[in-house]
C-alpha positions in Angstrom: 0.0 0.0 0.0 0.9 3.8 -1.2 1.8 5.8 2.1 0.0 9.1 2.6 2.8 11.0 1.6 1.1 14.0 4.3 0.3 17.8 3.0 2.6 20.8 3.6 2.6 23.5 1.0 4.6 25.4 3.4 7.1 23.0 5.2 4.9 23.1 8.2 6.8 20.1 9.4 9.5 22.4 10.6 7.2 23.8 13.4 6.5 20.3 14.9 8.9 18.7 17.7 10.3 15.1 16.4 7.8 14.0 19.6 4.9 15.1 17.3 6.1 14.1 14.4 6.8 10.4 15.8 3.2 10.2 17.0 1.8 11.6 13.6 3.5 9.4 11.9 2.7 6.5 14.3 -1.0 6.9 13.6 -0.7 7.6 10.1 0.6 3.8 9.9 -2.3 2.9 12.2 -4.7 4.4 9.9 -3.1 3.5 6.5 -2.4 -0.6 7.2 -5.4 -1.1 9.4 -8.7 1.2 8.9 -8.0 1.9 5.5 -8.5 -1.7 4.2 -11.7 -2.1 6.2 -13.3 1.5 6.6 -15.2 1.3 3.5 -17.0 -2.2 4.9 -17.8 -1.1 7.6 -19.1 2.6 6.3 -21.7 -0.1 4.3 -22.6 -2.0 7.0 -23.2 0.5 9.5 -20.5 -1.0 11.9 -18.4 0.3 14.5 -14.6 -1.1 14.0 -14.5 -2.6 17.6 -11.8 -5.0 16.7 -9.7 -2.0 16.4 -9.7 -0.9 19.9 -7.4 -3.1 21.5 -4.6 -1.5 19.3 -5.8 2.0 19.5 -5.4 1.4 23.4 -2.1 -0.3 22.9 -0.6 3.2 20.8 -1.8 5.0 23.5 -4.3 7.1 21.7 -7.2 7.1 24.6 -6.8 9.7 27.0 -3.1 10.6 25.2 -3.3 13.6 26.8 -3.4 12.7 30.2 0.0 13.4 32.1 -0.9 10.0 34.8 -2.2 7.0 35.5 0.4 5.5 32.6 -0.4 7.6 29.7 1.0 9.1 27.3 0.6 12.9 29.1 1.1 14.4 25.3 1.6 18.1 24.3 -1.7 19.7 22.7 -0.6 19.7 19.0 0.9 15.7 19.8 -2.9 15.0 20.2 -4.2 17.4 17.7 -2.1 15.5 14.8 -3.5 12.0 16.1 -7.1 13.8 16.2 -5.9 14.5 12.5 -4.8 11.1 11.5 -7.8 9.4 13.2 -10.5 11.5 11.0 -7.9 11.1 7.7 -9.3 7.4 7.9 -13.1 8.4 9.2 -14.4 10.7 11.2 -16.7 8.1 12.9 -13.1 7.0 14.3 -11.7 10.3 15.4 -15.2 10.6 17.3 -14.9 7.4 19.0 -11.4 8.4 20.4 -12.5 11.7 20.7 -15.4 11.1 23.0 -13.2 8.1 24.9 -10.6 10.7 25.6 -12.1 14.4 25.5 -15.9 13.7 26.9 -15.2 11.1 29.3 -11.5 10.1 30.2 -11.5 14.3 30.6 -14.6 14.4 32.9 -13.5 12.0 34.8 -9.7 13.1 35.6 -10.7 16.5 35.6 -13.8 16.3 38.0 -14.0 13.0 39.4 -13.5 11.6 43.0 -10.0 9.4 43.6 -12.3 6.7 43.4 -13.8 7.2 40.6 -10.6 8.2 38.8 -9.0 5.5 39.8 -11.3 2.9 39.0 -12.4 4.5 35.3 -9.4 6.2 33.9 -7.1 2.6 33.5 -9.8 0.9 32.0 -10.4 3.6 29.8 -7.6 4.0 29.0 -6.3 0.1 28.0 -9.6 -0.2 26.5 -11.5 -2.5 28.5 -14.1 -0.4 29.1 -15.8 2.2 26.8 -17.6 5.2 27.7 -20.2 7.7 26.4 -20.7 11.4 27.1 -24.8 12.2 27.5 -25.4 16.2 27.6 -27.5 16.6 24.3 -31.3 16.4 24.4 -33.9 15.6 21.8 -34.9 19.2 22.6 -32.0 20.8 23.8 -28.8 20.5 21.6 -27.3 24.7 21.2 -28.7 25.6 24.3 -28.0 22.4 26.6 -28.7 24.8 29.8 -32.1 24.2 28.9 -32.1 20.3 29.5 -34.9 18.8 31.1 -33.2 15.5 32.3 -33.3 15.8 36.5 -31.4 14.3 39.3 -33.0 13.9 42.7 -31.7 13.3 46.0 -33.0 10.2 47.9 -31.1 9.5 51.1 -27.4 7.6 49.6 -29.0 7.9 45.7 -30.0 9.4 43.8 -32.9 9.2 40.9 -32.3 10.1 37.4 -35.0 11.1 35.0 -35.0 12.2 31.5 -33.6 11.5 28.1 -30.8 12.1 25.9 -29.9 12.2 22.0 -27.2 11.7 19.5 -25.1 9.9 22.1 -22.0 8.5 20.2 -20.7 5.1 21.8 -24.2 5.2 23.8 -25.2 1.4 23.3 -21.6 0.1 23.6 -20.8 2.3 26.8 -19.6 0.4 29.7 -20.0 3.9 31.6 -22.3 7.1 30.5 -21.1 10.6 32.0 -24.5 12.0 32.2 -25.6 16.0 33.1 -28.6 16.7 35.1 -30.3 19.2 36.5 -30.2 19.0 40.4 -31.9 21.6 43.2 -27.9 23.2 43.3 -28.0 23.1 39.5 -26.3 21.2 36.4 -24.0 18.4 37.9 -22.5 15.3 36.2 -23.0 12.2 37.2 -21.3 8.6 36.5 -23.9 6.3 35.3 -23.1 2.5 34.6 -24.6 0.2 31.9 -27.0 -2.3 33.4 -28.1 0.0 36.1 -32.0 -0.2 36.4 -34.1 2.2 34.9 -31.0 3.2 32.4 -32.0 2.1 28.9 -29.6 3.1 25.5 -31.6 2.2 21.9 -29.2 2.8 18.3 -30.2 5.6 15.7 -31.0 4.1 12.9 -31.1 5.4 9.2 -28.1 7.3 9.2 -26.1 8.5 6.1 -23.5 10.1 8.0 -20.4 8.6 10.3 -22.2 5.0 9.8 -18.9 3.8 11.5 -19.7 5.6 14.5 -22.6 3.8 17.2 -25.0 7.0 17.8 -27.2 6.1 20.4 -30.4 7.0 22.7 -30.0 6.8 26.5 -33.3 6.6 28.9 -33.4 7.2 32.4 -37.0 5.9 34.3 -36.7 6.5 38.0 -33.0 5.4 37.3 -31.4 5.0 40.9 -27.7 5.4 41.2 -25.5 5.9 44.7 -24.8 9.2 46.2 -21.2 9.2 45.3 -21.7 8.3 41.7 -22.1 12.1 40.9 -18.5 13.7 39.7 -18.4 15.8 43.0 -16.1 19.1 41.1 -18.9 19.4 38.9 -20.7 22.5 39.3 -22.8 24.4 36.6 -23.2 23.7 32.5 -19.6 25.5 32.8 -17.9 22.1 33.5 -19.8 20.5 30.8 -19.0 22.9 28.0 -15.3 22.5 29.4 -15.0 18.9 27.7 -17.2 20.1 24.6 -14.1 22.0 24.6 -11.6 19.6 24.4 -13.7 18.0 21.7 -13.8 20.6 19.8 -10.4 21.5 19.9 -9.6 17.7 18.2 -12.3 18.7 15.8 -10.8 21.5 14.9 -7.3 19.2 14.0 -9.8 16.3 12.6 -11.2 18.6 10.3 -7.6 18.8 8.5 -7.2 15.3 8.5 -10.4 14.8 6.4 -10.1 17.9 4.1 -6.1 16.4 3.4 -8.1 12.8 2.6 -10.5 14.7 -0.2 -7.8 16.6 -1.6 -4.6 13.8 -1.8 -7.3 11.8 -3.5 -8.4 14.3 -5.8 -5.1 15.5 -7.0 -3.9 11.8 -7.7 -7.0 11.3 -9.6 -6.6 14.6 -11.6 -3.3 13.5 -12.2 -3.9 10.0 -13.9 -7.5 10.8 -15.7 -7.1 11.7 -19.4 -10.0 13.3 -21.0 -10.1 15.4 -24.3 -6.8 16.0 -25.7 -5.1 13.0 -24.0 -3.7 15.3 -21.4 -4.8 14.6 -17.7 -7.2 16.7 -15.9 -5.1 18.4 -14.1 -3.9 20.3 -16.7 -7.4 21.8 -17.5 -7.4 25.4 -15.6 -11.3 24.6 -13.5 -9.5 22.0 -12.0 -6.4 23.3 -11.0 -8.6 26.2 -9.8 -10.4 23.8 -7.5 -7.3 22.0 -6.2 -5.5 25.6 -5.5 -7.8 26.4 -3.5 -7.8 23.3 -1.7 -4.2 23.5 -0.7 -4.3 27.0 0.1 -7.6 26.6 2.8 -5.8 23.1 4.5 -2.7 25.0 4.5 -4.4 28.4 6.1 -6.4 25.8 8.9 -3.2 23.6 9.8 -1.7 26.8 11.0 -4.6 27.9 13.2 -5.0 24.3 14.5 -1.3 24.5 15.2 -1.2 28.2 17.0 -4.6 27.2 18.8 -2.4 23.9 20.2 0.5 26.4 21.3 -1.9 28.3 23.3 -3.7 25.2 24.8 -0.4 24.1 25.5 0.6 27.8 27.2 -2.9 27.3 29.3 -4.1 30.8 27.1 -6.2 28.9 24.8 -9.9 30.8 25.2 -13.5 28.6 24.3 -14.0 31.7 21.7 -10.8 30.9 19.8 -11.5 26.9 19.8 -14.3 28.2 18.1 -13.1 29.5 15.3 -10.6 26.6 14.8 -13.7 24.4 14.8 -15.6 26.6 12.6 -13.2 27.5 9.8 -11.5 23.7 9.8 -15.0 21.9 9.6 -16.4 24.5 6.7 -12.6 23.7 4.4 -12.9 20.3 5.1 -17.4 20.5 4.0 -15.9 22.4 0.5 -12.8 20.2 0.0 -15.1 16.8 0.0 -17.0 18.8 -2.8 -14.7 20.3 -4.8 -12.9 16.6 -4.4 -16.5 14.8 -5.4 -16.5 16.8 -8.5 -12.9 16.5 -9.2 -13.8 12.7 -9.4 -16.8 13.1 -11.7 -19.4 10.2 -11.5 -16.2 8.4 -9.4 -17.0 10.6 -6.9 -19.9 8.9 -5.5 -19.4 5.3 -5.5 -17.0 3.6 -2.3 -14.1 2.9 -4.2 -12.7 6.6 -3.2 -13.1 7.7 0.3 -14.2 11.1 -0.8 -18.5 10.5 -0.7 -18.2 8.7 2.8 -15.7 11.9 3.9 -18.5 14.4 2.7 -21.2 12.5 4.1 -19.5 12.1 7.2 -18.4 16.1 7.8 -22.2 16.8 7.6 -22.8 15.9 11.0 -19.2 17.2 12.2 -20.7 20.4 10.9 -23.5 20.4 13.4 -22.4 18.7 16.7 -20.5 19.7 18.8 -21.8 23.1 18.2 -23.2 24.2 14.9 -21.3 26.0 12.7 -24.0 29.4 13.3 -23.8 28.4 17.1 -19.7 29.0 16.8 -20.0 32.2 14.7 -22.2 33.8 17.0 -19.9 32.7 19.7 -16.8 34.7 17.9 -19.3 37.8 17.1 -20.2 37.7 20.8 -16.8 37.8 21.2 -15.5 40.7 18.7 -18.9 42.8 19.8 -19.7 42.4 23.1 -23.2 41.6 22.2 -24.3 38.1 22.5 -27.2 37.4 19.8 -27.5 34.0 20.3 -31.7 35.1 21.2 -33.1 38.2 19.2 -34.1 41.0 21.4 -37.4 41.8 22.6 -38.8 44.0 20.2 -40.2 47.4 21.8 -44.2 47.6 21.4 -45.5 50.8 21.3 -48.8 51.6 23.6 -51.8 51.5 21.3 -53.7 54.9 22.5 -57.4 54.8 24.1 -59.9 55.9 21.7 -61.6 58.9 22.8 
């Protein structure tokens, strides 16, 4: 098999440490002699690659980040470039790592008891056990302060009720990190698979990350002990803190799937002959298209890289994620187009990755924020005027007739 032979219009390289470039390189190999050669099945039979996770866990990709506990304790742009690599092969992947390491391994570590930590984070992390991350309500998914999903207070338990949606990992989770609303507000809460009154049900019908398991999970009078709730947790602050870390490796995966489209395309470009016997990459629309390619991946691999640097300084702000996630996800949307079209009629059948990649960065467009959700976030930001809800409109008194 070919090697991905990586993109770097600008010798980008020279800004990573040989760390980084081990563990890109490390999971580029992962991704090109293992999920490559069965990504496409699985894309067509709407199955998660489980049989992968005992290596992922063995490179030290779950909770890579993590400085204890015998990980890897990686810089920020180390884990970026493996977010990158991960959604190169599928984004259903990178979101299965993603939410292993940023939405619940994070959590966890970050808010958890010693006991909890102590018992979660090593299975986590070697694989044995598989987690899910349950914020998002049929109802509720821009504005999850408005979730109706309670937690009660009964002597040493307490009862969950409520619902959540679009839980990746939900039906395989060995352990849900679930957010509630309780009488001192929104708290987390560990909750673990067989407890009664906990139910998870698949979503079916899906033409995006098929590779990924998105789930349902129920909670009916669901009772779980009193120190099952993450006790550090303390408002929808701590929850949006790991949609952070998330979206940070979103704003890296992005790359990975916009460098996919456009390797492809230009290798196709390059070897079909149409017309005058010359290839289509000498016709000028199509250089146009891959120009413009190169010049959008290059632009987003150095704000994924500066946004890493500053995560890495402890300066990173949720506003400037936001824009990584926003502008990476949008070029990688356009480069799975401009790549489908590139490929002509090729374009949309399985034998290219490119129509699974653009069906796949649909949903990365929406979760884990929408793309309006994050630009309204950054003009909040640059403004001072949050218009996330329009403003009351002023209504004139309608005068008394004489």
């Amino acid at each position: 098999m070919n090697r991905f032979p990586g993109v770097d219009y600008l010798e980008l390289d020279a800004l990573l440490s040989d760390e980084e470039k081990l563990v890109r390189e490390t999971v580029r190999e992962f991704v090109d002699d293992l999920v490559k050669p069965i990504i496409e099945e699985c894309h067509r039979d709407a199955r998660t690659p489980l049989e992968l996770v005992p290596e992922i866990a063995k490179l030290g990709l779950f909770g890579a980040s993590i400085d204890d506990y015998g990980l890897a304790g990686l810089g920020n742009v180390a884990y970026g470039l493996i977010m990158q690599e991960l959604e190169r092969g599928d984004s259903g992947l990178r979101s299965f790592v993603s939410v292993q390491s940023s939405l619940v391994m994070y959590p966890i570590y970050t808010f958890g008891s010693k006991a909890q930590k102590d018992r979660w984070i090593p299975a986590l992390g070697s694989g044995e056990a598989i987690g899910c991350f349950g914020l998002t309500e049929p109802d509720y998914g821009s504005n999850p302060g408005g979730m109706r999903t309670t937690a009660r207070r009964e002597g040493q338990e307490w009862v969950l009720n409520g619902s959540k949606q679009w839980i990746t990992n939900g039906t395989l989770a060995d352990v849900a990190v679930v957010w509630a609303r309780t009488e001192d507000g929104i708290r987390g809460f560990l909750v673990e698979k067989g407890t009664p009154g906990f139910t998870t049900s698949n979503q079916h019908g899906k033409f995006s990350l098929r590779t990924s398991t998105t789930s349902e999970l129920g909670f009916v009078n669901c009772r779980i002990p009193a120190d099952a709730i993450l006790p550090e947790t303390v408002g929808v602050k701590n929850a949006l803190m790991c949609l952070n870390q998330a979206r940070y490796g979103i704003a890296w995966g992005g790359i990975g799937s916009a460098m996919e489209c456009y390797h492809t395309a230009l290798e196709y470009a390059k070897e079909r002959v149409q017309f005058s016997g010359q290839p289509i990459a000498s016709h000028q629309m199509v250089q146009d298209k891959l120009v413009w390619m190169i010049t959008e991946i290059t632009k987003g691999q150095l704000l994924a890289h500066q946004l890493g640097k500053l995560k890495d300084a402890g300066r990173v702000q949720h506003y400037q994620i936001s824009m990584g996630k926003k502008n990476n996800v949008w070029v990688a949307r356009e480069c799975a187009r401009l790549a489908r079209e590139i490929l002509g009629a090729n374009g949309i059948v399985d034998d290219y990755p490119v129509i699974r990649h653009m069906l796949n960065i649909e949903s990365v467009f929406t979760y884990e924020g929408t793309h309006d959700i994050h630009t309204l976030v950054i003009g909040e930001r640059i403004t001072g005027i949050p218009a996330f809800n329009a403003p009351e409109r002023a209504v004139k008194p309608v005068p008394a007739k004489a």
